[in-house]
TIRO-2110 file (N, C-alpha, C; in Angstrom, 1 decimal):
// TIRO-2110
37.3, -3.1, -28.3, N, 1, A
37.9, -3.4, -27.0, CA, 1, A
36.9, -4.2, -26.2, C, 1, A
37.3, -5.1, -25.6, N, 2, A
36.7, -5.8, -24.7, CA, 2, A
36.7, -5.3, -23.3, C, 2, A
35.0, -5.1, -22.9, N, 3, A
35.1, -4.4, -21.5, CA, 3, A
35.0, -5.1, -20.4, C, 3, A
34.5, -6.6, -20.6, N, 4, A
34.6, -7.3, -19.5, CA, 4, A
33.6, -7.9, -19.6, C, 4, A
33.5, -9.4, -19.1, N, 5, A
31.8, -10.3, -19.1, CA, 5, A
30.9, -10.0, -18.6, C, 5, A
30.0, -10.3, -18.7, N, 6, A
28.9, -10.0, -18.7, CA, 6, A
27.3, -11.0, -18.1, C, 6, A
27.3, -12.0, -18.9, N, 7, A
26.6, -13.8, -18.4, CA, 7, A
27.2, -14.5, -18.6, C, 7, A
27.1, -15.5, -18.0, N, 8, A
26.8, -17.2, -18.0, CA, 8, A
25.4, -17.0, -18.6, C, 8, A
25.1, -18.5, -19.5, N, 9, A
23.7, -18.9, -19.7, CA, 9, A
23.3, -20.5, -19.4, C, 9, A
22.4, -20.7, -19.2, N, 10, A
22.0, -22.4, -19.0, CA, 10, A
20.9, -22.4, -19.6, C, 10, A
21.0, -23.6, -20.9, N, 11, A
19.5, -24.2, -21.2, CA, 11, A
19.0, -25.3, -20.5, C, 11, A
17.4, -25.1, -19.9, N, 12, A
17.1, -25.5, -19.0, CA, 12, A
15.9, -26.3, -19.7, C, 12, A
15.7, -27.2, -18.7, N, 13, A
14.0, -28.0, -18.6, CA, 13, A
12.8, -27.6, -18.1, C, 13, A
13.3, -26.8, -16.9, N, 14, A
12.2, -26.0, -16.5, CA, 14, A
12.6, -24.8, -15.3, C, 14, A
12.3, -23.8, -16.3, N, 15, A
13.0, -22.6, -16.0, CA, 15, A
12.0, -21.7, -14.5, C, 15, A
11.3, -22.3, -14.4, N, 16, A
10.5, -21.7, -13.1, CA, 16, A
10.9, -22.3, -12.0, C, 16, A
11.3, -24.1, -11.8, N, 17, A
11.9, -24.3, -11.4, CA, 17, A
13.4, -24.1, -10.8, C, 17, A
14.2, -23.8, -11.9, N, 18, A
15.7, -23.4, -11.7, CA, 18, A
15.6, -22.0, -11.3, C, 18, A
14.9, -21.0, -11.4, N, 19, A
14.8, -19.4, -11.4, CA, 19, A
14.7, -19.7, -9.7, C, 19, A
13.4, -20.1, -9.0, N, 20, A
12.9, -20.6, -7.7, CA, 20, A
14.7, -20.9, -7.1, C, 20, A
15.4, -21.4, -7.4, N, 21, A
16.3, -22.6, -7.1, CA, 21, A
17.3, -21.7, -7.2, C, 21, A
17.9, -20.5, -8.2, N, 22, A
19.2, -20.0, -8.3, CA, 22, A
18.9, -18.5, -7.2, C, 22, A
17.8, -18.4, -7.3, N, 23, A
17.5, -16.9, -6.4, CA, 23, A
17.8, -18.0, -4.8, C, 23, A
17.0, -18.9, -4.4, N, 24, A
17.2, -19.0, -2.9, CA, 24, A
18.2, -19.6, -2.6, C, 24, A
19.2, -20.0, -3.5, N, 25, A
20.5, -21.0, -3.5, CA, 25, A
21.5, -19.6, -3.1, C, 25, A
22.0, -19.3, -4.3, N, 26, A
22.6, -17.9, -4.5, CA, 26, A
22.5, -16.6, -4.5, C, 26, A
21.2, -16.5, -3.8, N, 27, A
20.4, -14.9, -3.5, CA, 27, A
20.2, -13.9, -5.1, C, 27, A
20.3, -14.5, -5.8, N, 28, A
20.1, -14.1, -7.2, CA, 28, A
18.9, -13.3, -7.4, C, 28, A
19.4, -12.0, -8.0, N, 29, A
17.6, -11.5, -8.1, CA, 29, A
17.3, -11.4, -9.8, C, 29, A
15.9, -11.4, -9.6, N, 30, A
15.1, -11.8, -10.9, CA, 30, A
15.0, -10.4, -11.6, C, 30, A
16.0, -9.9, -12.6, N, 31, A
15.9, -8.5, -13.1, CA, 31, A
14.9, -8.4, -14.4, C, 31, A
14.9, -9.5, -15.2, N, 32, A
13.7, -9.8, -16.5, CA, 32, A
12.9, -11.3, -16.3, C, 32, A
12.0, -11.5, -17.5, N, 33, A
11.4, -12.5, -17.7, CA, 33, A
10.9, -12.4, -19.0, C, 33, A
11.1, -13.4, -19.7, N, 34, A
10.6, -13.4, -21.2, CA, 34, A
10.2, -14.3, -22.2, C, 34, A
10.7, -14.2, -23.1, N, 35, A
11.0, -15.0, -23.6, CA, 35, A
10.5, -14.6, -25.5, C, 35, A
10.2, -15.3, -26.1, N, 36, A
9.7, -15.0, -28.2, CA, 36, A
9.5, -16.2, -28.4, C, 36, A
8.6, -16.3, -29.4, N, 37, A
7.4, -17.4, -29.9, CA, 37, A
8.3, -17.2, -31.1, C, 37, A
7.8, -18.2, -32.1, N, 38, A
8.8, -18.8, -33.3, CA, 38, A
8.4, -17.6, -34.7, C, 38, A
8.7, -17.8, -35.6, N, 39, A
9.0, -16.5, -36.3, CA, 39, A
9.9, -15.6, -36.3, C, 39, A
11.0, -15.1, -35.7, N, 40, A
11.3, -13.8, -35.3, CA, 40, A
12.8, -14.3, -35.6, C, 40, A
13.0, -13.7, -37.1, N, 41, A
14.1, -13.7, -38.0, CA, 41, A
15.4, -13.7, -37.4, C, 41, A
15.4, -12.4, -37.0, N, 42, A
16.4, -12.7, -36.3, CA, 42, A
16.9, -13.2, -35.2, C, 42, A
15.9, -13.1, -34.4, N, 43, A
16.7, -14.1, -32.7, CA, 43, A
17.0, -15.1, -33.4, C, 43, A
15.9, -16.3, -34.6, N, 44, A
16.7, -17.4, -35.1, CA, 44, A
18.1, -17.2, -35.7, C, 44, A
19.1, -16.1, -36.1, N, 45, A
19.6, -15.9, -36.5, CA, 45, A
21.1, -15.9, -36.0, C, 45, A
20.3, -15.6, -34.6, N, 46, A
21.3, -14.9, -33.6, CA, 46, A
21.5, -16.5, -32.9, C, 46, A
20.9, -17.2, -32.6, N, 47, A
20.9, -18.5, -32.0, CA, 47, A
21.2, -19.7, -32.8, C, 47, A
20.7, -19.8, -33.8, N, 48, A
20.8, -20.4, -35.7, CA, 48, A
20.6, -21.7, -35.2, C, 48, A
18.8, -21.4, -35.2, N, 49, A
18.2, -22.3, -34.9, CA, 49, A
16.4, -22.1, -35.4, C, 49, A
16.3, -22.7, -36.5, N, 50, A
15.0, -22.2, -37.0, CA, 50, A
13.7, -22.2, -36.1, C, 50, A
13.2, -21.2, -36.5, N, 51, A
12.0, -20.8, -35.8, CA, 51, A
11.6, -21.7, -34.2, C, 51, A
12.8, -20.7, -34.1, N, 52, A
13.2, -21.4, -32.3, CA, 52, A
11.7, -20.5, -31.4, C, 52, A
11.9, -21.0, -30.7, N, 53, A
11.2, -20.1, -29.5, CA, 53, A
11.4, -20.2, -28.0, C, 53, A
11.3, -19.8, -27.0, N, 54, A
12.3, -19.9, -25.8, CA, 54, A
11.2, -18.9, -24.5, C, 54, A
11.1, -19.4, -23.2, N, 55, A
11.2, -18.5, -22.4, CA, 55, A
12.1, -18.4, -21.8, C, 55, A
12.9, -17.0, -21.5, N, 56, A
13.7, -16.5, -20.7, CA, 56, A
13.7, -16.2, -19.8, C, 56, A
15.0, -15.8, -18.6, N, 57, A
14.9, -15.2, -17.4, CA, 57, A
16.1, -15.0, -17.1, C, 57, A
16.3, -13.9, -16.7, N, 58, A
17.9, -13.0, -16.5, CA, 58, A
18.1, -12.7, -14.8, C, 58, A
19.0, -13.4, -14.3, N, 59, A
19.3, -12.7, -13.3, CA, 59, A
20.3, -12.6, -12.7, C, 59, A
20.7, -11.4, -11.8, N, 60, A
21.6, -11.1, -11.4, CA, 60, A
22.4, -11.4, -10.1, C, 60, A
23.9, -11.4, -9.7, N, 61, A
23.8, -11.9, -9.2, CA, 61, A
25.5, -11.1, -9.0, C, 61, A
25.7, -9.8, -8.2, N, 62, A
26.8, -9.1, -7.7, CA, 62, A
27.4, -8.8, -9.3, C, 62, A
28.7, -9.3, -9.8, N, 63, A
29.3, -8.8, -11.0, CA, 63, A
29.2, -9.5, -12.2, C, 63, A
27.7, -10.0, -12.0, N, 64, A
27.6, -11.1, -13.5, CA, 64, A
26.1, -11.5, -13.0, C, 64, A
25.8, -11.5, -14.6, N, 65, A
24.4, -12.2, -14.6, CA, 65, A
24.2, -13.7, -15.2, C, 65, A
23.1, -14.6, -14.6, N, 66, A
23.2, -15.7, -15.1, CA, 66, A
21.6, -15.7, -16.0, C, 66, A
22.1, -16.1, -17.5, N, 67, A
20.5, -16.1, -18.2, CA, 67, A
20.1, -17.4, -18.3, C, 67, A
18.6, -17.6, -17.9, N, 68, A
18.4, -19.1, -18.5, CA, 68, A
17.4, -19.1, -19.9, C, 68, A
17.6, -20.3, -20.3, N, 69, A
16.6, -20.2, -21.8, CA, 69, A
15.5, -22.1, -21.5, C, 69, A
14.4, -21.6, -21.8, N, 70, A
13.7, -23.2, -21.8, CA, 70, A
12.9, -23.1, -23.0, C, 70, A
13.7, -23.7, -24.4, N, 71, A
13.7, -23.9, -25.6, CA, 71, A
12.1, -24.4, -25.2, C, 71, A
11.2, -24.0, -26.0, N, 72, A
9.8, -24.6, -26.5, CA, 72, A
9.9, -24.9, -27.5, C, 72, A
10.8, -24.2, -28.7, N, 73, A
11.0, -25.2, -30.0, CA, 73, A
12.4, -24.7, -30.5, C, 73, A
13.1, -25.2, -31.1, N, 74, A
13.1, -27.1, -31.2, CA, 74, A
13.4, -27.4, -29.5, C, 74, A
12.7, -28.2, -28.6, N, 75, A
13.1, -28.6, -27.4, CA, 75, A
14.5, -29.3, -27.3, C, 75, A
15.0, -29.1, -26.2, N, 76, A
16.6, -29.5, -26.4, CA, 76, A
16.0, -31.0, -25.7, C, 76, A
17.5, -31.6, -26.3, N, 77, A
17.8, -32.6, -26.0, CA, 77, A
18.1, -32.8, -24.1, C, 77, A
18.1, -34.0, -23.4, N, 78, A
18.4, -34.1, -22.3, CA, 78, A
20.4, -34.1, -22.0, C, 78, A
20.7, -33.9, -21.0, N, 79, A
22.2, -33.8, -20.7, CA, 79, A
22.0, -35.4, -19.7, C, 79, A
23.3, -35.6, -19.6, N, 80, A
23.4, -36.7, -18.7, CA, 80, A
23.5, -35.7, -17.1, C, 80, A
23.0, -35.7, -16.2, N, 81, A
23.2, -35.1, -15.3, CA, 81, A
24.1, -35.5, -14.5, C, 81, A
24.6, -36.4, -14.4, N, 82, A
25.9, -36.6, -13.9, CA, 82, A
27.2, -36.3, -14.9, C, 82, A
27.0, -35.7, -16.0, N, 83, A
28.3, -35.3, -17.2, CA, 83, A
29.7, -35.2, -16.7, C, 83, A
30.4, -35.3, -17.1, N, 84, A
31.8, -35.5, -16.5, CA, 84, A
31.9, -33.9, -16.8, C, 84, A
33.0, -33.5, -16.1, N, 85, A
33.3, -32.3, -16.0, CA, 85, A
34.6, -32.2, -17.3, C, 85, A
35.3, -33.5, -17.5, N, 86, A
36.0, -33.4, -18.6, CA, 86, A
35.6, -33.1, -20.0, C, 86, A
34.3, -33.5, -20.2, N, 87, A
33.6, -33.4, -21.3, CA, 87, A
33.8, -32.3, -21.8, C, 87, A
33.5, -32.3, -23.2, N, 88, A
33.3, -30.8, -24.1, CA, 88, A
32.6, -29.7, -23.4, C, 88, A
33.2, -28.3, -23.8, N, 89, A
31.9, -27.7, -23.6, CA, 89, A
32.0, -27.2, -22.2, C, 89, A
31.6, -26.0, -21.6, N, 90, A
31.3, -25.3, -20.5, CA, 90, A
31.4, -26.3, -19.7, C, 90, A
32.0, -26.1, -18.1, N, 91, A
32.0, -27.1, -17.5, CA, 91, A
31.3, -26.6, -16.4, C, 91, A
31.9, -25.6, -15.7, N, 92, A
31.0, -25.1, -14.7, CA, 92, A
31.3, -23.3, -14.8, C, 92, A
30.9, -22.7, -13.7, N, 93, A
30.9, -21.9, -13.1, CA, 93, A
31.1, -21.4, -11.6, C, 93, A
32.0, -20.1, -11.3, N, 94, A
32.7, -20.3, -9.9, CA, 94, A
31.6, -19.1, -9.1, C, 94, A
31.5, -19.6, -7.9, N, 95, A
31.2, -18.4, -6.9, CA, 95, A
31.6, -18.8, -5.7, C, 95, A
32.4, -17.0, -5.5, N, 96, A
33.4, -16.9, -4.2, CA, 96, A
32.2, -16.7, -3.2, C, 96, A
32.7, -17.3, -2.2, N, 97, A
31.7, -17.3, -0.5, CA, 97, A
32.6, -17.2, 0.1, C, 97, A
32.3, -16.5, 1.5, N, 98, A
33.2, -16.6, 2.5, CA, 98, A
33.4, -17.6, 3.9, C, 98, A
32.4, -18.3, 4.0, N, 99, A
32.4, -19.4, 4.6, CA, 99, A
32.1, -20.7, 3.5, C, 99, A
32.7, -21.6, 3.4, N, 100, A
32.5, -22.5, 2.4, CA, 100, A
31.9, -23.8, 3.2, C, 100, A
32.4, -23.9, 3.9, N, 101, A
31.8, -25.1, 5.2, CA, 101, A
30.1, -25.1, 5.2, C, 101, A
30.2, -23.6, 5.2, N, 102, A
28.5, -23.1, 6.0, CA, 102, A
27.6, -23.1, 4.6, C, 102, A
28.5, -22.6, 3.0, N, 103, A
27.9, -22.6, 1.9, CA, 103, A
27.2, -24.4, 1.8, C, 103, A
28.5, -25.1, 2.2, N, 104, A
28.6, -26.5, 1.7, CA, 104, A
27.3, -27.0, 2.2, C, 104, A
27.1, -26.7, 3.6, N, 105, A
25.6, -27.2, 4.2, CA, 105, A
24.4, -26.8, 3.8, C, 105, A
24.5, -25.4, 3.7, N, 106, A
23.3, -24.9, 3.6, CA, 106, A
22.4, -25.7, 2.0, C, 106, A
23.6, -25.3, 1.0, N, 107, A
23.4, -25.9, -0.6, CA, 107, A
23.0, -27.2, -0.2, C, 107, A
23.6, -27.8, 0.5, N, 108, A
23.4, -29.0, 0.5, CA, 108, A
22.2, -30.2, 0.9, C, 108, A
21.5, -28.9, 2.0, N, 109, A
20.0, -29.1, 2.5, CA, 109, A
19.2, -28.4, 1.5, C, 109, A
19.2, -27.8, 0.5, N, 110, A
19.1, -27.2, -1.0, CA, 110, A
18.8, -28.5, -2.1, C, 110, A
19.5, -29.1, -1.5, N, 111, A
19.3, -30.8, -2.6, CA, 111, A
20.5, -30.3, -3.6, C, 111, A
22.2, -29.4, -3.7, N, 112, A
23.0, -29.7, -4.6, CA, 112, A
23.4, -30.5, -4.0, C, 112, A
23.8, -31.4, -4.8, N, 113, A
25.0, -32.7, -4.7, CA, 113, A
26.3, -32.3, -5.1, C, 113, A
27.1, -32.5, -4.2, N, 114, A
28.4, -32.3, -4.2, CA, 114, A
29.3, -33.6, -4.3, C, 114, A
30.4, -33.3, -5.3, N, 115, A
31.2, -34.0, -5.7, CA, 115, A
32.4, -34.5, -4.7, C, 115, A
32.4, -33.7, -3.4, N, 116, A
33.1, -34.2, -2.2, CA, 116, A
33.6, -32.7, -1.6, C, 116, A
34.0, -33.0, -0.2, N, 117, A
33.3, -32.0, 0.5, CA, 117, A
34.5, -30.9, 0.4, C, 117, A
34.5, -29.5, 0.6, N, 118, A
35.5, -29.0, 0.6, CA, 118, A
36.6, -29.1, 0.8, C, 118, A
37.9, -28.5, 0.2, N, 119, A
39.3, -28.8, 0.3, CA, 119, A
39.7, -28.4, 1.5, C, 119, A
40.7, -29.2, 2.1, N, 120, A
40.9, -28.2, 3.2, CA, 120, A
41.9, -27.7, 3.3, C, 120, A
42.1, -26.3, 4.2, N, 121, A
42.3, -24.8, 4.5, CA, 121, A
43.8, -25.0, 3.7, C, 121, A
44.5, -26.0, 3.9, N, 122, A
46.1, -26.1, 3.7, CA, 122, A
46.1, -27.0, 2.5, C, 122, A
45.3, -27.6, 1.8, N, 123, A
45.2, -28.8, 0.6, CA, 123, A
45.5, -27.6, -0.7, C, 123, A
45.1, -26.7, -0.9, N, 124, A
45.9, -25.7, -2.2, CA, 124, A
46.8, -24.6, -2.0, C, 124, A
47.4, -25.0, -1.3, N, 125, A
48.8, -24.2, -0.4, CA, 125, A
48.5, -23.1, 0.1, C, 125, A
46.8, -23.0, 0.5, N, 126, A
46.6, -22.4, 1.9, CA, 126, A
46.4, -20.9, 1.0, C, 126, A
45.8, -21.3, -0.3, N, 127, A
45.7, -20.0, -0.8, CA, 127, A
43.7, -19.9, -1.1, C, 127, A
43.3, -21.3, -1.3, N, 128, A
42.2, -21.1, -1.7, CA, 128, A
41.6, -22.2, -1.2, C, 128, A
40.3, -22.6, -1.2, N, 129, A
39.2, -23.8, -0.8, CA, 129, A
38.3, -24.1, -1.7, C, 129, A
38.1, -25.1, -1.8, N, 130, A
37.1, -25.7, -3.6, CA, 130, A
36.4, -26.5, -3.4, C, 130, A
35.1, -26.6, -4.4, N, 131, A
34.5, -28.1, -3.8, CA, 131, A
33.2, -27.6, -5.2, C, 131, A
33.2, -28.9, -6.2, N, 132, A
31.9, -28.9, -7.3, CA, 132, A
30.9, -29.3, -6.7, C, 132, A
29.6, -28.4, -6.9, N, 133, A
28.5, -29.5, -6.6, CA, 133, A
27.3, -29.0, -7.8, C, 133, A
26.5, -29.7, -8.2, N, 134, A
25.3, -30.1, -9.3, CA, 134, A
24.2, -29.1, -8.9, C, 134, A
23.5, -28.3, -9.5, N, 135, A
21.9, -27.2, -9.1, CA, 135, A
21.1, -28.5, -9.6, C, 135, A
19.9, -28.8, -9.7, N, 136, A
19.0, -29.6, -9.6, CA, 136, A
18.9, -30.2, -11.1, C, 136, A
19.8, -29.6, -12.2, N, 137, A
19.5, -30.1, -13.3, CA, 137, A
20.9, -30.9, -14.1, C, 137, A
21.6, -30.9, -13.3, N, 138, A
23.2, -31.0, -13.2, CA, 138, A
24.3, -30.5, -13.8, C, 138, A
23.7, -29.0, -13.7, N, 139, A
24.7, -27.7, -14.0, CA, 139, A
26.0, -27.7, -12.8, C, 139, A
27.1, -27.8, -13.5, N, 140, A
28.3, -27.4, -12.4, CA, 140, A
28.1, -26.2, -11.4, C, 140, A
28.5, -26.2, -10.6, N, 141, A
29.1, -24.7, -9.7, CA, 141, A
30.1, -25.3, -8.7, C, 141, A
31.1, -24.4, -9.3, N, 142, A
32.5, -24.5, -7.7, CA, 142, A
32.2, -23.5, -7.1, C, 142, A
32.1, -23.7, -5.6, N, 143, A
32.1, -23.2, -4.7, CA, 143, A
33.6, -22.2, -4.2, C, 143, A
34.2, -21.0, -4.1, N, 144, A
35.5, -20.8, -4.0, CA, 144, A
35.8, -19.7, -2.6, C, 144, A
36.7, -20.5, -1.6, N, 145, A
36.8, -19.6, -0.4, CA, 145, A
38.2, -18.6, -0.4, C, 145, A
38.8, -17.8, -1.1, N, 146, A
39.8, -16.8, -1.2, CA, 146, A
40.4, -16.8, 0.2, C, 146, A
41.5, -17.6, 0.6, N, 147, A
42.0, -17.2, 1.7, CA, 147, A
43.5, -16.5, 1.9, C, 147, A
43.6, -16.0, 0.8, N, 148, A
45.0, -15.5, 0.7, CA, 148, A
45.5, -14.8, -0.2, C, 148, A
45.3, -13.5, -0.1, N, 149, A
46.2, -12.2, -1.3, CA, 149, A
46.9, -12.3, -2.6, C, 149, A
47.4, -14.0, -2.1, N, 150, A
48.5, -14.5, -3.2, CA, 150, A
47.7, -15.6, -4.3, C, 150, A
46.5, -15.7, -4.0, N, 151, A
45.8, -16.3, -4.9, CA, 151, A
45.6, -15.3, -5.8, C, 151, A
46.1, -15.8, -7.8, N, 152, A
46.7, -14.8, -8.6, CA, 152, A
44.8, -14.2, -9.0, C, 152, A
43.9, -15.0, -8.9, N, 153, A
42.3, -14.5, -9.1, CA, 153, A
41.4, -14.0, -8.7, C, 153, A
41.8, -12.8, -7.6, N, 154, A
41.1, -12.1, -6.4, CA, 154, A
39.6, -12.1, -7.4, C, 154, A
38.5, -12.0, -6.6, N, 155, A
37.4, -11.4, -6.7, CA, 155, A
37.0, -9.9, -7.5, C, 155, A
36.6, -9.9, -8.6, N, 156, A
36.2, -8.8, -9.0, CA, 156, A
34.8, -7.9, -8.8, C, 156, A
35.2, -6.5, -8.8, N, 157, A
33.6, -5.4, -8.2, CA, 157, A
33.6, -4.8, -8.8, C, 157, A
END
């Protein structure tokens, strides 16, 4: 039986930078730090990726944790940072705020780039407020303001 999620992950370029960036963006706190050097049978196993190696960092953030990985070996490839959101593959990830106006600026003086500015109050029939913007590596995040009971995706605790 499935109990419920648990992470999001991002493979990153530089994970000291993004850690720095998801904690003061999103108040995320830093619960581990890690990572495994190449050898170790199984993590390759679990990742299926030979004699991989990776630093990690796990953090939390209300009802989900976000992990990052910065492959040392085999180093990943680069993403287009501007990636279409239609593209294959994970596109983004949501977080509810209660002022989205106030989210939109603050992130914004943050250095995310936003895809265009929030929806307004009555543009999704007055049930919700939206708006994508890029973290410094050009990982998605929608921004999401809950203004109405009848939105079928309330917030989970």
């Amino acid at each position: 039986m499935i109990l419920g999620f648990h992470h999001v992950a991002l493979s990153v370029t530089d994970i000291d930078r993004q850690v720095d960036w998801y904690v003061q963006a999103f108040g995320l706190e830093v619960v581990s730090r890690g990572g495994w050097e190449s050898g170790s049978a199984v993590i390759d196993s679990i990742v299926g990726l030979p004699e991989s190696a990776a630093r990690t960092a796990m953090l939390r953030g209300g009802n989900l944790y976000v992990e990052m990985f910065q492959y040392t070996n085999p180093v990943g490839r680069e993403n287009d940072p501007a990636r279409p959101v239609c593209d294959r593959g994970y596109t983004h990830f949501g977080v509810v705020v209660d002022d989205i106006e106030a989210e939109h600026a603050r992130l914004s003086a943050l250095g995310m780039r936003f895809h265009d500015a929030p929806t307004p109050a009555n543009g999704m029939g007055g049930r919700l407020r939206a708006c994508y913007g890029r973290d410094p590596e050009g990982n998605v995040v929608e921004l999401i303001e809950i203004l109405s009971d009848a939105w079928p995706a309330p917030l989970l605790v």
